[in-house]
C-alpha positions as CSV (number, residue, x, y, z in Angstrom):
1,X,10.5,11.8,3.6
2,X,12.3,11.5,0.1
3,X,9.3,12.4,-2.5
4,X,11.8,11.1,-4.9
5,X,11.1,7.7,-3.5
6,X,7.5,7.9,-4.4
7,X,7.2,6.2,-8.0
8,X,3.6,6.6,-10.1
9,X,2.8,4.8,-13.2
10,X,0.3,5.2,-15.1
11,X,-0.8,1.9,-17.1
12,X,-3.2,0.9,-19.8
13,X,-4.2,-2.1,-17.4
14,X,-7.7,-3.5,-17.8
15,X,-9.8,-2.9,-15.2
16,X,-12.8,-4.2,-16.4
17,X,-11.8,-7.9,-16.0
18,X,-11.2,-7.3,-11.8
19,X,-14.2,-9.1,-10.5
20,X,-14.0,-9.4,-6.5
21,X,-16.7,-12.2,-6.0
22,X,-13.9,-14.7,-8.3
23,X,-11.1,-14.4,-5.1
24,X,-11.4,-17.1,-2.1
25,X,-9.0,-14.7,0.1
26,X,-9.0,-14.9,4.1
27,X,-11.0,-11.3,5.3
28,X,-9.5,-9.4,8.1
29,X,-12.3,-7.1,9.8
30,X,-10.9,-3.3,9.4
31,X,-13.1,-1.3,12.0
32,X,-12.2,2.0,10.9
33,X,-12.8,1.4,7.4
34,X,-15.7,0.1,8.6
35,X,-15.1,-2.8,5.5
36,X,-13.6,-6.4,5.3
37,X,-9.8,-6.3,3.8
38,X,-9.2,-9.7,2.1
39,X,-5.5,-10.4,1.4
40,X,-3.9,-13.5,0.7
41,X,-0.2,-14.3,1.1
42,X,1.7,-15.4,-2.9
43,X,4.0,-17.7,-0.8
44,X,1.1,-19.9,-0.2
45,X,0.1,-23.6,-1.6
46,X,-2.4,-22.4,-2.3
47,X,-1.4,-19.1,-4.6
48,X,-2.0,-20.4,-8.4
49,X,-4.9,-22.3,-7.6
50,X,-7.0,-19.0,-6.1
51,X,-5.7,-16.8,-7.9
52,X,-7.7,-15.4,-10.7
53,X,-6.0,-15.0,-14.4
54,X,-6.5,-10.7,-13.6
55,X,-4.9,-10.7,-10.3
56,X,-1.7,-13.0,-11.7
57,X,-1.6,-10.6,-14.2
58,X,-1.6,-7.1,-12.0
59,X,1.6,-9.3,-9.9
60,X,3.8,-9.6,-13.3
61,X,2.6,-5.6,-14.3
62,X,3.8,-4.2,-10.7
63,X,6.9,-6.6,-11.1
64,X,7.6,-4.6,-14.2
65,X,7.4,-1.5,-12.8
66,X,9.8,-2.7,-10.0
67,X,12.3,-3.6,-12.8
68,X,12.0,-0.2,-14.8
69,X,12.6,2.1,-11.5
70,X,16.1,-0.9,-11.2
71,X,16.6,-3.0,-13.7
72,X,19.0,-5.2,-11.2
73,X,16.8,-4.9,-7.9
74,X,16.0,-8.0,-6.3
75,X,12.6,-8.0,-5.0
76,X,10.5,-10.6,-3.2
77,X,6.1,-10.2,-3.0
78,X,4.5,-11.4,0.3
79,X,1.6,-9.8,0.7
80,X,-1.4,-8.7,-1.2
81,X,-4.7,-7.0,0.0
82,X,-7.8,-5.5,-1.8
83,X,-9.3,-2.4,-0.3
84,X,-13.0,-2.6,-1.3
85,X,-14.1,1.0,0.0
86,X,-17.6,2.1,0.4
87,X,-18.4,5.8,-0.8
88,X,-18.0,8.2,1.7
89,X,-16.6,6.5,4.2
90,X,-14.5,8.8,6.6
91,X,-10.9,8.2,6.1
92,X,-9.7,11.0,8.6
93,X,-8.4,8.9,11.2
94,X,-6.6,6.0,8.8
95,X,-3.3,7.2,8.5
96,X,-1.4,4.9,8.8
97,X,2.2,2.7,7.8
98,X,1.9,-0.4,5.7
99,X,4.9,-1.9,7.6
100,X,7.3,0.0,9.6
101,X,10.7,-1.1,8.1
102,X,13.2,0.6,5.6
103,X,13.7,-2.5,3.6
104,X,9.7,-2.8,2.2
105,X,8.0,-1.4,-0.1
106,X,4.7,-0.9,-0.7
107,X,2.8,-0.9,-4.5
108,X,-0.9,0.2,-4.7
109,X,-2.8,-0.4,-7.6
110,X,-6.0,2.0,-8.6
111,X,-8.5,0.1,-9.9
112,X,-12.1,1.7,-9.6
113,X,-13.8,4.2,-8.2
114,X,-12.0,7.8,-6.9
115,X,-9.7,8.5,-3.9
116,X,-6.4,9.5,-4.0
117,X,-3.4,8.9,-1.8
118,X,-1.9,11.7,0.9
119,X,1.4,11.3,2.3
120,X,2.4,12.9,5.4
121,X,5.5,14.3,7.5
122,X,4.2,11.9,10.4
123,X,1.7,10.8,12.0
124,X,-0.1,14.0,11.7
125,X,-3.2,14.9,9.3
126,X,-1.8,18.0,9.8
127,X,1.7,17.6,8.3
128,X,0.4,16.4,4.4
129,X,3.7,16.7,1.8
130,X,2.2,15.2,-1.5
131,X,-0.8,14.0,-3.1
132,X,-1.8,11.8,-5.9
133,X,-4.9,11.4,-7.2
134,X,-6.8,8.8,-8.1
135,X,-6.8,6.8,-11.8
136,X,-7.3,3.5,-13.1
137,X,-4.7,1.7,-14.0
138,X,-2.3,3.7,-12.1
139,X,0.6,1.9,-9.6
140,X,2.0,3.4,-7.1
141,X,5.2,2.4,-5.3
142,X,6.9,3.8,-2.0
143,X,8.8,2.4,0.8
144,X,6.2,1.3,3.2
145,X,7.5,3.3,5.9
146,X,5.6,6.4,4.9
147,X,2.9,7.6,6.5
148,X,-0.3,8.1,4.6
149,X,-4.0,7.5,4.0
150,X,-6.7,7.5,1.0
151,X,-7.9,10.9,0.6
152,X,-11.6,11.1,0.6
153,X,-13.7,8.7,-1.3
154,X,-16.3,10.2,-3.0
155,X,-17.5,6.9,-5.0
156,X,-17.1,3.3,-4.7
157,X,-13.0,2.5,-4.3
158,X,-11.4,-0.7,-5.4
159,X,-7.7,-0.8,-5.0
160,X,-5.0,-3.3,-4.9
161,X,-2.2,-3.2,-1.9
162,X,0.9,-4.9,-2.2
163,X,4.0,-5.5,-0.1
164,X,7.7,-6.4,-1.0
165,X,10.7,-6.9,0.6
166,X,13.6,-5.5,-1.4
167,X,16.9,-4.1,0.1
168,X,18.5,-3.0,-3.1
169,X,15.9,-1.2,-4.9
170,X,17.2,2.4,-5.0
171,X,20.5,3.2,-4.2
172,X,20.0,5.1,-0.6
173,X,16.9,5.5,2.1
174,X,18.3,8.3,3.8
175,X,14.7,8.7,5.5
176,X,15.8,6.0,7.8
177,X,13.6,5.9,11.1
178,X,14.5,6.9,14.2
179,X,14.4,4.2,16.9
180,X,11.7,5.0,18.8
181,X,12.0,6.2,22.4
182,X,8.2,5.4,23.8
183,X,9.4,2.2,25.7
184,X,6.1,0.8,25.1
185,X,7.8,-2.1,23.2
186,X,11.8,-3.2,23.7
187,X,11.3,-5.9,21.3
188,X,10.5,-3.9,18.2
189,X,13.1,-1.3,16.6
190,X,11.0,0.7,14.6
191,X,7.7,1.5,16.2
192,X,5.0,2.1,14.2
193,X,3.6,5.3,16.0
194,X,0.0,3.9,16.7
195,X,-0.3,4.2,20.1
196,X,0.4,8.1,19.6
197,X,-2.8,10.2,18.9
198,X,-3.7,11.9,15.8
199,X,-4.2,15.2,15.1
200,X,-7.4,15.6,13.1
C-alpha cells in the first residue's frame, strides 16, 4: 500500500445544511453495520431531480479535489452512498474494500459525528498502516482497493462515500493486486478477500 496515494483535505464545507430525511435514495440493508446504506447511482434519470442543492454541491467540491491532486485527470462519478452510523456500533469486523479494482477510487466525505478511518496491510485488523481521524468537512480520497474500516464510533456518524472510475489520476499504482489464487471464482481477476476470515 502506497500512503502517498491517500489524499486528505480539509474543507470549510457546510455541514449544517446535510439533512438526510430530504434524499429519496434506494436503502441497501448492511447487517454488520447493523444500519440501512442508501446510495443512489449520478448516472441515473433520475439524478437532478432527487438530488438535494447540499449533496450537488459536495459532488462539484470532491470534483475539485480530484482536479487539485491532477489538474488533467479524467474522472467519471458512479456511485454515491451515505453511511448513517449509530453510536457505538462495533466496527471490528467491517474491514473491508470499496471495489476491488486498481482503476477506482474511492472519496469519503466527513460530515457529522466522530470516527475516523484505519487502513490496513490486508485483510487483517491486525496489520493497521495509517489513520485519520475524523472532521467535518474533511474529504478523503484513495484508490478503492485498500483495505480499511471506520475506526470506532463514539457518537452519531454521518459520512458521504463515493466512487470513481479514473485511470489517469496519479501517474503509477504500483500497489497493483495480485491475482488471486483461492479458485473460488475463475471469472473475477481481483478477488476481493471476503471469503477469507479476519483476524480480530
Amino acid at each position: 500500500m502506497d500512503l502517498n496515494n491517500i489524499f486528505v483535505f480539509d474543507t470549510d464545507f457546510d455541514v449544517s445544511v446535510v439533512s438526510k430525511e430530504q434524499l429519496e435514495w434506494t436503502e441497501l440493508e448492511n447487517v454488520l453495520w447493523k444500519t440501512s446504506v442508501p446510495f443512489y447511482l449520478p448516472n441515473g434519470s433520475d439524478w437532478a431531480e432527487w438530488t438535494p442543492r447540499w449533496c450537488a454541491e459536495i459532488t462539484n467540491l470532491v470534483n475539485s479535489k480530484f482536479l487539485e491532486i491532477n489538474p488533467n485527470s479524467s474522472i467519471e462519478l458512479y456511485q454515491m452512498f451515505i453511511h448513517d452510523m449509530p453510536k457505538d456500533v462495533s466496527t471490528t469486523r467491517t474491514i473491508h474494500r470499496d471495489w476491488p479494482m486498481i482503476n477506482t477510487w474511492a472519496a469519503v466525505v466527513m460530515l457529522k459525528g466522530a470516527g475516523g478511518l484505519n487502513f490496513y496491510d490486508k485483510f487483517d485488523n491486525n496489520t493497521q498502516v495509517h489513520a485519520v481521524d475524523f472532521k467535518p468537512g474533511r474529504i478523503l480520497i484513495f484508490p478503492s482497493i485498500y483495505w480499511h474500516r471506520v475506526d470506532s464510533v463514539p457518537e452519531n456518524r454521518l459520512s458521504i462515500g463515493m466512487l470513481y472510475y479514473s485511470n489517469n489520476l496519479v501517474k503509477s499504482m504500483a500497489d497493483v493486486l495480485p491475482l488471486c489464487t483461492c479458485k473460488l471464482s475463475k471469472d473475477r481477476l481481483i478477488c476481493d478477500g471476503s471469503h477469507y476470515k479476519i483476524a480480530v
